[in-house]
C-alpha positions in Angstrom: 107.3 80.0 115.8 105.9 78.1 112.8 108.0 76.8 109.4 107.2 77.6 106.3 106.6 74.5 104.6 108.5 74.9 100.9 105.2 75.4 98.2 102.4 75.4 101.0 101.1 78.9 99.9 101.2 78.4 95.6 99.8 74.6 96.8 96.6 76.3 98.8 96.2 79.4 96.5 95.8 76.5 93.5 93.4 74.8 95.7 91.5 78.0 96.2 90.5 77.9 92.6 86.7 75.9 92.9 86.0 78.7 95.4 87.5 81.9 93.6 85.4 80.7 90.1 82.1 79.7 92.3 82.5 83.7 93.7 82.8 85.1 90.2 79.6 83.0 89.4 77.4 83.9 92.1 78.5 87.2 93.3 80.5 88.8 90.2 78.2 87.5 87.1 75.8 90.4 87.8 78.3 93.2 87.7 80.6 92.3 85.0 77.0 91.8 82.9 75.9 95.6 83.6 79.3 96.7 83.0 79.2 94.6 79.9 76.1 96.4 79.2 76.9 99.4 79.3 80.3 99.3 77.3 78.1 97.7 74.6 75.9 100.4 75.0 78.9 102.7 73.6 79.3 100.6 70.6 83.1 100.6 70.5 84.6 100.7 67.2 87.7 98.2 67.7 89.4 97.3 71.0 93.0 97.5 72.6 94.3 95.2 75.6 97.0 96.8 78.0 98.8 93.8 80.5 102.1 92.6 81.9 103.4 89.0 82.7 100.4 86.9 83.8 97.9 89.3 83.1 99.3 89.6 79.6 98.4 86.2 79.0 94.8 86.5 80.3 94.6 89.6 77.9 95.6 87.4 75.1 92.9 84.9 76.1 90.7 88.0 76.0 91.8 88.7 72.3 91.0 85.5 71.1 87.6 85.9 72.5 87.2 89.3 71.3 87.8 88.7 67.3 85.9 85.7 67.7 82.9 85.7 69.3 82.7 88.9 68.7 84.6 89.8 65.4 86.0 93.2 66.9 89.5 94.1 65.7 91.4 93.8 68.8 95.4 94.3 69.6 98.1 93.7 72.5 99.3 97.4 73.2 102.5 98.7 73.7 103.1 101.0 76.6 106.4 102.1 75.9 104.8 104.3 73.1 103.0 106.4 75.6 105.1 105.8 78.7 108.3 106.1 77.3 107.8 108.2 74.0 104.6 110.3 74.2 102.7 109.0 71.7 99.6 111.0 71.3 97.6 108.3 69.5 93.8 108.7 68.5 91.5 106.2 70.6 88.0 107.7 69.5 85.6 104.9 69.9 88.3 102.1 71.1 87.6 100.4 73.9 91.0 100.1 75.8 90.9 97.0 78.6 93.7 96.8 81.1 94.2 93.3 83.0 96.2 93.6 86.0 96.1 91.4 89.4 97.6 94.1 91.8 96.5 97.0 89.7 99.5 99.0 91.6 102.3 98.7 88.2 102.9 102.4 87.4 102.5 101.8 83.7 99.5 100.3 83.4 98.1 103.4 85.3 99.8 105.9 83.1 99.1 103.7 80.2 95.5 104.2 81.1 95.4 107.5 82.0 96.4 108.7 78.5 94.3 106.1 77.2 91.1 107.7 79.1 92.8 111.8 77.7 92.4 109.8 74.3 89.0 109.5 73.8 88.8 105.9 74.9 86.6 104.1 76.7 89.0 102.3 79.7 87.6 98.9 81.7 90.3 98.1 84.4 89.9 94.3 85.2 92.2 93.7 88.5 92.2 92.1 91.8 91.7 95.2 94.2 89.2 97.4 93.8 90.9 100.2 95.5 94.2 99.7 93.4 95.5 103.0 91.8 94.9 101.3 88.3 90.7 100.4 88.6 90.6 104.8 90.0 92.3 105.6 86.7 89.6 103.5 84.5 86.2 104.8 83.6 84.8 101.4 84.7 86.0 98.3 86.7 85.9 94.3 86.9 86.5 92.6 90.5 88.0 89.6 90.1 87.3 88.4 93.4 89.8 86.0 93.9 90.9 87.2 97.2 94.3 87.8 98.5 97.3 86.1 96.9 100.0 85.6 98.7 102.4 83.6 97.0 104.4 85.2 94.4 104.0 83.0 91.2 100.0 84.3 90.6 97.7 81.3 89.9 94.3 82.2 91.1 94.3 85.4 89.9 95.2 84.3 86.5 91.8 81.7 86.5 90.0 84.4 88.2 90.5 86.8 85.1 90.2 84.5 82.2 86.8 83.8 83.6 85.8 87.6 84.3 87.4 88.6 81.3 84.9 85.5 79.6 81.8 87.0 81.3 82.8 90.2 80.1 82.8 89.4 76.6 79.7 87.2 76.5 78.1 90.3 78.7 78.9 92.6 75.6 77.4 90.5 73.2 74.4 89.3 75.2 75.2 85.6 75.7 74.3 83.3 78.8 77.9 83.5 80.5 77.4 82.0 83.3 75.0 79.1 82.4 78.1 77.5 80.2 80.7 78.3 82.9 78.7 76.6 85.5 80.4 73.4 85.6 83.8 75.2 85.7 84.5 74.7 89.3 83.3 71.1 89.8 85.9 70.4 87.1 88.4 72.3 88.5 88.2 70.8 92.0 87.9 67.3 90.1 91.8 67.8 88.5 93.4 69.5 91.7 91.9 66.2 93.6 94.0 64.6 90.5 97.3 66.1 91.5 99.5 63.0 92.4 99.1 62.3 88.7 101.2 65.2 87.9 103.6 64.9 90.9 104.6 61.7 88.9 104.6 63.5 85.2 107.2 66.0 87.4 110.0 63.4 87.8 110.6 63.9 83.2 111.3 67.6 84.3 113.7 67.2 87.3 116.5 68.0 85.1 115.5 69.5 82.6 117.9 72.4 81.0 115.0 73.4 78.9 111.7 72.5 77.7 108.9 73.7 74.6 105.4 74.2 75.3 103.3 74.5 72.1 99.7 74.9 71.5 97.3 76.6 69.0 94.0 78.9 69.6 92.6 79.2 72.6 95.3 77.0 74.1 98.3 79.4 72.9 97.8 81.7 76.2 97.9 78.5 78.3 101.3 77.5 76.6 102.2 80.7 77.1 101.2 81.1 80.3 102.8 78.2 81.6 106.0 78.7 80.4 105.8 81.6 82.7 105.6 79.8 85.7 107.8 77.3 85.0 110.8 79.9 84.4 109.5 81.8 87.5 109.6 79.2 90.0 111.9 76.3 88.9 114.1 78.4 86.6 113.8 75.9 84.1 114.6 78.2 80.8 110.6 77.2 78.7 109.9 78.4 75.5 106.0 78.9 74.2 105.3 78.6 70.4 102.0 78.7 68.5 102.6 75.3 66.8 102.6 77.0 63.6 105.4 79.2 64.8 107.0 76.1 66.0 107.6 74.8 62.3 108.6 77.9 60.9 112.0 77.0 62.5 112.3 76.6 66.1 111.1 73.1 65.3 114.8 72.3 64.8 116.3 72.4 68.0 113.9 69.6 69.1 115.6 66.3 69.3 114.7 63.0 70.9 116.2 64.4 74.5 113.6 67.5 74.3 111.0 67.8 76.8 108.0 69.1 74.6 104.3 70.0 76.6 101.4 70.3 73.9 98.4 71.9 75.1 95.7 70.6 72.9 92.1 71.9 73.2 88.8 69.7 72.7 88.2 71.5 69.7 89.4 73.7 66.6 93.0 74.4 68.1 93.6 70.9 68.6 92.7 70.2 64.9 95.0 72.7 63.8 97.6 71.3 66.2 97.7 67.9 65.0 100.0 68.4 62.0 102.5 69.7 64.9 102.3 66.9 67.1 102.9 64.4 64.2 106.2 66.4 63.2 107.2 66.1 66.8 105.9 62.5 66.6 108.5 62.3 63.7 111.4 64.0 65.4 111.1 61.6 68.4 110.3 64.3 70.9 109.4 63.2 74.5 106.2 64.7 74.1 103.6 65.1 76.8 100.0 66.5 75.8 97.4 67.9 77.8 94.3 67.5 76.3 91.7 64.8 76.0 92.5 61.3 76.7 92.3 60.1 73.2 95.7 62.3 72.4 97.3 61.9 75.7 97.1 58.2 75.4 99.0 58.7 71.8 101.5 60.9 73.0 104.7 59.8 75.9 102.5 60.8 78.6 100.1 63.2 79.3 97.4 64.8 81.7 94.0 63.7 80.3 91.9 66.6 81.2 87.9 66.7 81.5 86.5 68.7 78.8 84.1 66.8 77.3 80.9 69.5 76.8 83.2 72.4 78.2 83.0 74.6 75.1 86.6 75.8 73.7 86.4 79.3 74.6 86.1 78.1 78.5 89.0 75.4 78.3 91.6 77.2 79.0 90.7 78.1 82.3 91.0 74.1 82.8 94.1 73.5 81.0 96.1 76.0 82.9 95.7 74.0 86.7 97.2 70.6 85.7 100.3 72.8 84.2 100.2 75.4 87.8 100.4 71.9 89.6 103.4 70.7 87.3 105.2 73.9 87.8 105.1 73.4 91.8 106.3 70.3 92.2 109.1 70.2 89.6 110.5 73.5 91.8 109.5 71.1 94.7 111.7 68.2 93.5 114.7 70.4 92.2 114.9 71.5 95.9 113.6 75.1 95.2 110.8 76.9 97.5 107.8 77.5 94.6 106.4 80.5 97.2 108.7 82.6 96.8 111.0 82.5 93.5 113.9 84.9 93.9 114.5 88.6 92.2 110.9 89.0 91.7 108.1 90.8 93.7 104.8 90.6 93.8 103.7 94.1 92.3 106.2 95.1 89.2 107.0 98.6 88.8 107.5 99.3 85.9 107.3 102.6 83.6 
């Protein structure tokens, strides 16, 4: 009878990550394109974005993408007002996208449904085809990322920031896959880098609490990573736009505080420079990832290789060093990464 090893499936399902983004690439590019197509095709007025946990921060990836590279007025729903209160709202000509790895979460189904009995045009993005959630939709994105076994999702998460980034360059006729095509090279290049971070983990072993800041593209990433630090070290981590962080959460961070600044190649990280210098100020133990040039100024840092990657595609690089970081500070606090406790894989919510 064989031991589980403490981590072994979250370790292998981030290691699976070259393969699932190749897969999107070669097999799901096509698809997601005519799908694209065809949506466009429907001219949709404004659109809505319907997620939970991980997907939720996918979906706000997607929002950032949506207003701008494609200047459509876009919005995180609220499912509550439908599931929970009726809400009978108009959706004529809004295209409503619901990001879900299992697709199996009760709301997100009836959240669709009424959607769809709306007049709105529904795309369910999930992991399973046949999930209860991609029936409910009009139309559906694959994210061909395979089974995922361990609990904390990791390759699902990439997996959809990249369909969800085909998608949106489908709908406004861009070459999608031609400036994704590196992605997977690069990806395999910082998992091969991951004794770096197994060193970065030793700040974190004790941490009773950490920030995680970022601006733009990069704000889903802090956001997302907070996520899977709480879920599998229980390490309470708060995420912040940095200019949310100065509007006054930026006083409970001393000299003592473990601070993580994601900082894009790009127009975030501009826009996140006057927040690093105030954490600069305040003595912060700061650790940035994000091009060498800002890691080398900050404590310490993951220098990451985007150099060419445009913005928009960053994220889906800045998210693995943080996946890695998350596993072995659960790892060195004597916690078992696979399998966090109280949670389960699929969420049912209403």
């Amino acid at each position: 009878m064989s031991t589980h090893e403490p981590g072994s499936i979250m370790a292998a399902e981030i290691a699976e990550q070259p393969a699932v983004l190749r897969r999107l690439l070669t097999e799901g590019a096509g698809p997601i394109r005519e799908t694209a197509a065809r949506i466009a095709a429907r001219e949709p007025r404004f659109v809505l974005l319907t997620a939970r946990g991980t997907s939720d921060n996918a979906a706000l990836y997607a929002k950032y993408l949506l207003e701008i590279l494609l200047g459509k007025p876009c919005g995180l729903t609220s499912m509550s007002t439908t599931t929970a209160y009726d809400a009978k709202p108009d959706l004529d000509g809004c295209l409503v996208v619901t990001v879900s790895q299992s697709g199996g979460s009760p709301d997100l189904v009836a959240s669709t449904t009424a959607a769809r009995e709306a007049g709105a045009i529904t795309l369910a993005v999930t992991n399973n085809a046949a999930s209860p959630l991609a029936q409910a939709a009009e139309y559906h994105i694959d994210v061909l990322a395979g089974p995922e076994r361990a609990l904390p999702a990791t390759k699902t998460y990439t997996a959809e920031l990249l369909a969800l980034y085909l998608f949106v360059e489908g709908l406004r006729g861009g070459d999608g896959p031609g400036a994704a095509r590196d992605l997977p090279a690069l990806a395999e290049e910082i998992i091969g880098r991951a004794p770096e971070v197994r060193q970065l983990a030793g700040r974190y072993r004790f941490a009773e609490r950490m920030v995680l800041t970022s601006r733009g593209y990069g704000y889903p990433t802090a956001k997302e990573a907070a996520l899977k630090l709480m879920e599998t070290s229980y390490i309470p981590a708060l995420s912040y736009s940095g200019a949310d962080l100065l509007h006054g959460p930026l006083a409970m961070v001393d000299n003592v505080s473990p601070v993580i600044a994601i900082v894009t190649d790009g127009r975030g990280g501009q826009a996140l420079q006057p927040v690093l210098d105030r954490l600069k100020d305040r003595g912060a133990d700061l650790v940035v990832i994000g091009p060498k040039a800002q890691v080398d100024a900050a404590s310490a840092g993951f220098a990451l290789p985007t150099a060419g990657v445009p913005e928009e595609l960053q994220p889906i690089l800045e998210i693995i060093p943080l996946q890695l970081l998350a596993h072995e500070v659960t790892l060195a606090r004597g916690q078992d990464p696979d399998a966090p406790r109280a949670l389960a894989k699929v969420t049912e919510t209403r």
